[in-house]
C-alpha positions in Angstrom: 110.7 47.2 102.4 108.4 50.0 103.0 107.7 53.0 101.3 110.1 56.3 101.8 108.5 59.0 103.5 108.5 62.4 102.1 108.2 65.9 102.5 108.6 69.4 100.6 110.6 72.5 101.4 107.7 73.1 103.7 107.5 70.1 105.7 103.5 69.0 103.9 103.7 65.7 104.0 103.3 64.1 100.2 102.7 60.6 99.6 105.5 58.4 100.5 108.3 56.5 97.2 109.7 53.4 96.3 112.9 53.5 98.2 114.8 53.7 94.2 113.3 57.1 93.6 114.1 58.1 97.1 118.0 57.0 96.5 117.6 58.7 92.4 116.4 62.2 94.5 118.9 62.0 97.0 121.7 61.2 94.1 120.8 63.8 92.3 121.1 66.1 95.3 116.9 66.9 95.1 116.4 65.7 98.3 118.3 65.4 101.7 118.0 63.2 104.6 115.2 64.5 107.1 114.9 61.6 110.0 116.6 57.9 109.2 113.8 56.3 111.2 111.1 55.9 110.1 113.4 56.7 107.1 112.1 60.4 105.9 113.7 62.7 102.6 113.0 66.7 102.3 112.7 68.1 98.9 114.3 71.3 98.1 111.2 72.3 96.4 107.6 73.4 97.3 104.9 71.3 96.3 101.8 73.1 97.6 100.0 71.9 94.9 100.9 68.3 94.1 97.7 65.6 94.7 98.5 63.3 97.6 96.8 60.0 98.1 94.7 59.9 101.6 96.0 56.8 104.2 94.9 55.4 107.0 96.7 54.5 109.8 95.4 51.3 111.5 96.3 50.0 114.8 96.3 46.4 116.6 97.1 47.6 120.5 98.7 45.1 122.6 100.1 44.4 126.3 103.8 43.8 124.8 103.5 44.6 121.0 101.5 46.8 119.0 100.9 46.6 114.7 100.7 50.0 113.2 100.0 50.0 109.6 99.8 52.3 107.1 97.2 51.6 104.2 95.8 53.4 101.1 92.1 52.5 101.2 91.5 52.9 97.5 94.1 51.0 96.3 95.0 48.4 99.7 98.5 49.1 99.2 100.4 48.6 102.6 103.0 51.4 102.5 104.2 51.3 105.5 104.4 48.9 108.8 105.7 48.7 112.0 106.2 46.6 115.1 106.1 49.0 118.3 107.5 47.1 121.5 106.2 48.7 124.6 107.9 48.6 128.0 105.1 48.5 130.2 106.2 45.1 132.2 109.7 46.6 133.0 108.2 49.7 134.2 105.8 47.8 136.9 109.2 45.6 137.8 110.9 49.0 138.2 108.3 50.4 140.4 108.1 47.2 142.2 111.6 47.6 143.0 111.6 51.0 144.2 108.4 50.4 146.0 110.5 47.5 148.6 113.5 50.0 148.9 111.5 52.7 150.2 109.9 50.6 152.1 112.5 49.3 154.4 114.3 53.0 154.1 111.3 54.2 155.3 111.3 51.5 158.4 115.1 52.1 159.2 114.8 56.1 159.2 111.5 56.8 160.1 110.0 53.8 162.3 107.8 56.2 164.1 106.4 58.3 161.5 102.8 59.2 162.2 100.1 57.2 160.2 98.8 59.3 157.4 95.5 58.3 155.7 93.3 59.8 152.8 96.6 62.4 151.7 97.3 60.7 148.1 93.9 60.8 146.3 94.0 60.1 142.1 92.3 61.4 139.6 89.2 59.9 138.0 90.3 57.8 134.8 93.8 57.2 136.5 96.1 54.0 135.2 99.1 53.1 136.3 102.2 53.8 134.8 102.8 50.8 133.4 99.4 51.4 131.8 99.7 54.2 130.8 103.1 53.6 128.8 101.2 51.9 125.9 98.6 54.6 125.6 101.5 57.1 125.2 103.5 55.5 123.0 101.2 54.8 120.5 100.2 58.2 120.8 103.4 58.7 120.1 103.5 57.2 116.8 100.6 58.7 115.8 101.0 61.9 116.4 104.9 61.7 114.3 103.6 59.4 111.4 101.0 62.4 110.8 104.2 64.4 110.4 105.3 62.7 107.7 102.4 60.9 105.9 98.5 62.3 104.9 96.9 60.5 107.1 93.1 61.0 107.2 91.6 58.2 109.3 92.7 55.9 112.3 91.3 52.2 112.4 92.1 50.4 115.5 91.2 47.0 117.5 89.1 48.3 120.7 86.5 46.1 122.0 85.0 42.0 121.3 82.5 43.7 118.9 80.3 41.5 116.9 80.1 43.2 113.7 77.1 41.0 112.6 74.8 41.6 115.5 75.8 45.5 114.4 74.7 44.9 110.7 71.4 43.3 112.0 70.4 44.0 115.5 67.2 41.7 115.1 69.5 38.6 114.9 69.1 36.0 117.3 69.2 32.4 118.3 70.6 30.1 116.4 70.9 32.4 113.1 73.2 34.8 115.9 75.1 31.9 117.0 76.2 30.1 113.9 76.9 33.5 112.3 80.0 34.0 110.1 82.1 35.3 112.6 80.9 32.4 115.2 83.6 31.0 117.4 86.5 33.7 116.5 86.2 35.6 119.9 86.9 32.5 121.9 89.2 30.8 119.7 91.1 33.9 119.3 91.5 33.8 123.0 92.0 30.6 123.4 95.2 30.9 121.5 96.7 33.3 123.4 95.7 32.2 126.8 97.3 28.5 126.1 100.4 30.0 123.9 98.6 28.9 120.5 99.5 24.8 121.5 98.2 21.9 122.7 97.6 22.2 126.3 98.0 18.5 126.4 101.1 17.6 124.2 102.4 21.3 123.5 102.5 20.7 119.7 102.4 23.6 117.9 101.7 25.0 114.6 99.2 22.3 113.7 95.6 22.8 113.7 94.4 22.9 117.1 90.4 22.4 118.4 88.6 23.4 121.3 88.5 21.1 124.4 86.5 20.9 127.2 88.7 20.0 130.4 85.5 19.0 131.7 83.4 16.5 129.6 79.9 18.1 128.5 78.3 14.9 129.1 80.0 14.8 132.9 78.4 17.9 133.8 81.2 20.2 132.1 79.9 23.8 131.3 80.7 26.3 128.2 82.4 28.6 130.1 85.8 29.9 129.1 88.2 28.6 132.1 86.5 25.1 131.5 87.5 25.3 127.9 91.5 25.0 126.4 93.3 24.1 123.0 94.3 20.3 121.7 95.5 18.6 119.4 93.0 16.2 117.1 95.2 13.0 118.5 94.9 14.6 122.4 91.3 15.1 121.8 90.2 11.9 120.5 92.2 9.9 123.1 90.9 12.1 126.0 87.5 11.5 124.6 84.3 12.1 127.5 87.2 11.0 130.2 87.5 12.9 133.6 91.0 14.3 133.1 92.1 13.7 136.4 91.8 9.8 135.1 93.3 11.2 131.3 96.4 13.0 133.4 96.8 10.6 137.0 100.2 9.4 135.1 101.2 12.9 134.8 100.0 14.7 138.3 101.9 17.8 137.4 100.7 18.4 134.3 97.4 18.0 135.1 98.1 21.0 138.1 99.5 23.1 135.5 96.4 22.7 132.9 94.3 23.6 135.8 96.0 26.6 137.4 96.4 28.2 134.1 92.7 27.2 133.3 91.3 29.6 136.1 94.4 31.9 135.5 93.0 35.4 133.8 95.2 36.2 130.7 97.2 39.2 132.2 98.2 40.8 128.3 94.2 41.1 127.7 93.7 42.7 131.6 96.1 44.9 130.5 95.1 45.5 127.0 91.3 45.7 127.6 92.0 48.6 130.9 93.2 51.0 128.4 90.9 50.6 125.2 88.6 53.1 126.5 91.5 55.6 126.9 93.3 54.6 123.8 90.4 55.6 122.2 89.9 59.5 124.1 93.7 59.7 122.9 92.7 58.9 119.5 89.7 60.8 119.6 91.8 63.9 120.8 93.6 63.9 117.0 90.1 65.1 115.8 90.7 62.4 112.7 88.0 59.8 112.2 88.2 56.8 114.4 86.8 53.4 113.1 86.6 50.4 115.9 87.2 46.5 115.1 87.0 43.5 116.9 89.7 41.1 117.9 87.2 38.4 116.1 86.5 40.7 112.7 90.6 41.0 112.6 91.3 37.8 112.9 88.7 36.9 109.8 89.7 39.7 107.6 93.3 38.2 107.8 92.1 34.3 107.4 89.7 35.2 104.4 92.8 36.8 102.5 95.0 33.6 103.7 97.6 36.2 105.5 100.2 35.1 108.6 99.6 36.6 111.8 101.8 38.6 112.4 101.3 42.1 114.7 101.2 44.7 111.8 99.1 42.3 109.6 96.9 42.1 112.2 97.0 45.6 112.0 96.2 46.2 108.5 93.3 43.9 108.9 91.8 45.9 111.5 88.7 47.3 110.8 85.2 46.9 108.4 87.2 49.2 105.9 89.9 46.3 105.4 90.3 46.0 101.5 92.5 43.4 99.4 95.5 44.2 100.7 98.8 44.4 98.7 102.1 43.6 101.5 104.6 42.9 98.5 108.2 43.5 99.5 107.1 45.0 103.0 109.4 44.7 105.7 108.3 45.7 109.3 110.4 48.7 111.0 111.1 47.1 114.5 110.7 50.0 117.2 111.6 49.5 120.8 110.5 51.9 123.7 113.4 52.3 125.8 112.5 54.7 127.9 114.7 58.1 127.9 116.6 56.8 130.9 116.6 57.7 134.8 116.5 60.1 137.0 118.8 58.7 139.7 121.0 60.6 141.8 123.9 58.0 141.7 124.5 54.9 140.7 124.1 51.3 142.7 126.3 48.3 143.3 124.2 44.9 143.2 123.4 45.3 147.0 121.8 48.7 146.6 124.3 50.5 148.0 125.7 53.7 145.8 128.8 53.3 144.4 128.9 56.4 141.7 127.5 59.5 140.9 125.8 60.6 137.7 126.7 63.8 136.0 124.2 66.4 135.8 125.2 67.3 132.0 123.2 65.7 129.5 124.9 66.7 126.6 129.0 66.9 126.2 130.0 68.2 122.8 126.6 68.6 121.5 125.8 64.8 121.8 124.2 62.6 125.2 123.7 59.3 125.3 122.5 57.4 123.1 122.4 58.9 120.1 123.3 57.4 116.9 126.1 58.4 115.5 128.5 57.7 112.7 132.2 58.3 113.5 134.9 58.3 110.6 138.2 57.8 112.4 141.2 59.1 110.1 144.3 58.6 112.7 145.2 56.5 115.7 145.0 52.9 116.3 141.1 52.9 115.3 141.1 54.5 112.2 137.8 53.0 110.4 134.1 53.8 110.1 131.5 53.0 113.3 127.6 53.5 113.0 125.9 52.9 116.2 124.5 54.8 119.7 127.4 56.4 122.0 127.9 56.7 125.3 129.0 60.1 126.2 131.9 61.0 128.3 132.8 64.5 130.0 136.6 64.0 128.6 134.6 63.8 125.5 136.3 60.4 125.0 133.2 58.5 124.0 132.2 54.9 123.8 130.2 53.4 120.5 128.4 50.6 120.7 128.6 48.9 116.5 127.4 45.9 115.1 131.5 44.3 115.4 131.0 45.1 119.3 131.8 48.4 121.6 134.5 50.6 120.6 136.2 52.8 123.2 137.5 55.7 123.4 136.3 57.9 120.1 136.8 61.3 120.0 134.0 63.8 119.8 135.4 65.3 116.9 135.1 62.6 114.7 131.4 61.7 115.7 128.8 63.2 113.1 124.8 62.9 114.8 122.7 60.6 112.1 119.7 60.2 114.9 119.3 61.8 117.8 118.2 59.6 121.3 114.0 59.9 121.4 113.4 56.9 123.8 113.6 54.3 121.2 115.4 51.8 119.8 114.8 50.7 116.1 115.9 47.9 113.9 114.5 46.5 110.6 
């Protein structure tokens, strides 16, 4: 698992434990809890002048998942990682949604409503909501892991750098071409636009070559929507064939492998219209920022013979990347949730309202969805639950354990372990 975050009576952040000293400190009643996740201990001591080992935090930004990683550049260590899961799909459905019911509220009420034009300008550097989500929650992240760990330096994945051309910009040709990091830009997105399988069979998890849909020696170009992913066995069969004559058994694969030819990969649209912003965020933290390519990521992690997997990529992102040491890491899964709505009532499945929402937050000191241990000691659920609540204004509330939801808890014997902060976390 990862390492144990920890602070002093001050809140200075010192470098992060083996979770057995952190259980020893906490045993010995040296420590307390300060967060559960990411899982954080407070001394009961100042250490103003205890040595603390400098990290970086290094990030591979994605359109529905993001690696963070925490490494120790001297030593390569890994002492911390995490899988952040963004939400930025759900909000453009949500938007989408409340875009049509305005719409035809609009039409029923208002049906003669004077045109209005050039009355909802945007700011320069505007992106969407949906957008924007990512760039805040791994700001997020960043900003609270500084809280808790020295961090000194942020590596991240930005643009399709070439990191050779950088080293020598003299290089060209046929030396620039068959370089060492030749070919890792467009396989890399190969595999993601055709789901890392064979476009022709769908095998997966074999080694997989790159296939022109159109034969070279038919007049077939280099470009990427003429290019896709197949198997050795696909390939060879295909051979120089037109693959209208490799696919005229199979007309409706053959539309499929040509519609999602020309189709743009919508996660990279997304991920490559807030790089530049990611970065001004990132910037903003006045720490040093070192940019990676998607190619020099995806060779740091084959030369040291490491899965892919998001916060590997992570911790391979960047020229800094040493030997890395993941031994008994174990990602901390985080979910963006959101931190709920702000609708006046609530809706049947026809849209029409069928129940209001109270305007209290809190009851008794807790809202919903906290995490919260209750110890029942009487009644017909007498027991121990550990999960988030669902406040009620009786202060009768609802908790939602591993063994399923639990009604009707009292207040008094909830106790807060974690209070709500928009995400959702499991290991």
């Amino acid at each position: 698992m990862s390492k144990v975050f920890v602070l002093d009576t001050e809140k200075r952040p010192l470098d992060p434990i083996h979770a057995a000293q952190a259980r020893q400190l906490l045993r010995n009643k040296k420590a307390a809890v300060f967060r559960r996740f990411p899982f954080t201990i407070i001394l009961k001591e100042s250490r103003a002048d205890a040595s603390v080992s400098d990290l970086r935090i290094k990030l591979d930004p994605g359109a529905k998942i993001t690696g963070i990683a925490l490494v120790n550049d001297s030593t390569g260590e890994v002492v911390f990682a995490a899988d952040l899961k963004h939400r930025g799909f759900a909000i453009r459905d949500a938007l989408i949604s409340r875009r049509q019911l305005r719409r035809t509220r609009r039409n029923r009420k208002t049906r003669y409503r004077k045109p209005r034009f050039l009355n909802r300008t945007r700011p320069e550097g505007w992106l969407a909501p949906s957008l924007m989500s990512r760039v805040h929650n791994v700001e997020t992240w960043v900003n609270r892991l500084r809280k808790f760990a020295p961090i000194t330096a942020i590596s991240t994945e930005l643009v399709k750098f070439d990191m050779q051309l950088m080293r020598n910009p003299e290089i060209e040709g046929k030396e620039y071409q068959q370089g060492t990091l030749a070919g890792y830009e467009t396989r890399e997105f190969l595999l993601e636009k055709w789901n890392r399988q064979c476009a022709y069979c769908g095998i997966k998890d074999i080694p997989l070559q790159i296939e022109h849909i159109h034969s070279r020696s038919k007049g077939g170009s280099n470009s990427i929507t003429n290019l896709t992913l197949s198997c050795e066995k696909c390939n060879v069969k295909k051979g120089t064939k037109d693959i209208k004559d490799f696919l005229k058994k199979d007309p409706t694969k053959l539309q499929k492998i040509l519609a999602q030819a020309k189709k743009p990969l919508a996660d990279a649209a997304a991920v490559n219209a807030t790089r530049y912003k990611l970065l001004e965020v990132l910037k903003s933290t006045d720490l040093p920022v070192e940019c990676g390519s998607g190619g020099l990521t995806k060779f740091n992690r084959t030369r040291q013979q490491l899965i892919k997997t998001h916060w590997l990529d992570a911790a391979c992102v960047g020229q800094s990347t040493p030997i890395l040491i993941i031994k008994g890491i174990k990602p901390l899964l985080i979910t963006a949730n959101g931190h709920g709505t702000r609708q006046m009532c609530r809706t049947d499945k026809f849209g029409f309202p069928n129940r209001y929402v109270p305007k209290l937050k809190f009851i008794k000191g807790f809202q919903t969805g906290d995490i919260v241990k209750a110890v029942v000691t009487n009644g017909k659920k007498i027991g121990e639950y550990i999960g988030r609540v669902a406040v009620r204004s009786t202060g009768s509330f609802n908790i939602s354990a591993q063994r399923g939801l639990i009604q009707g808890i009292n207040y008094k014997f909830c106790k807060s372990i974690h209070k709500k902060d928009g995400y959702s976390y499991s290991s």
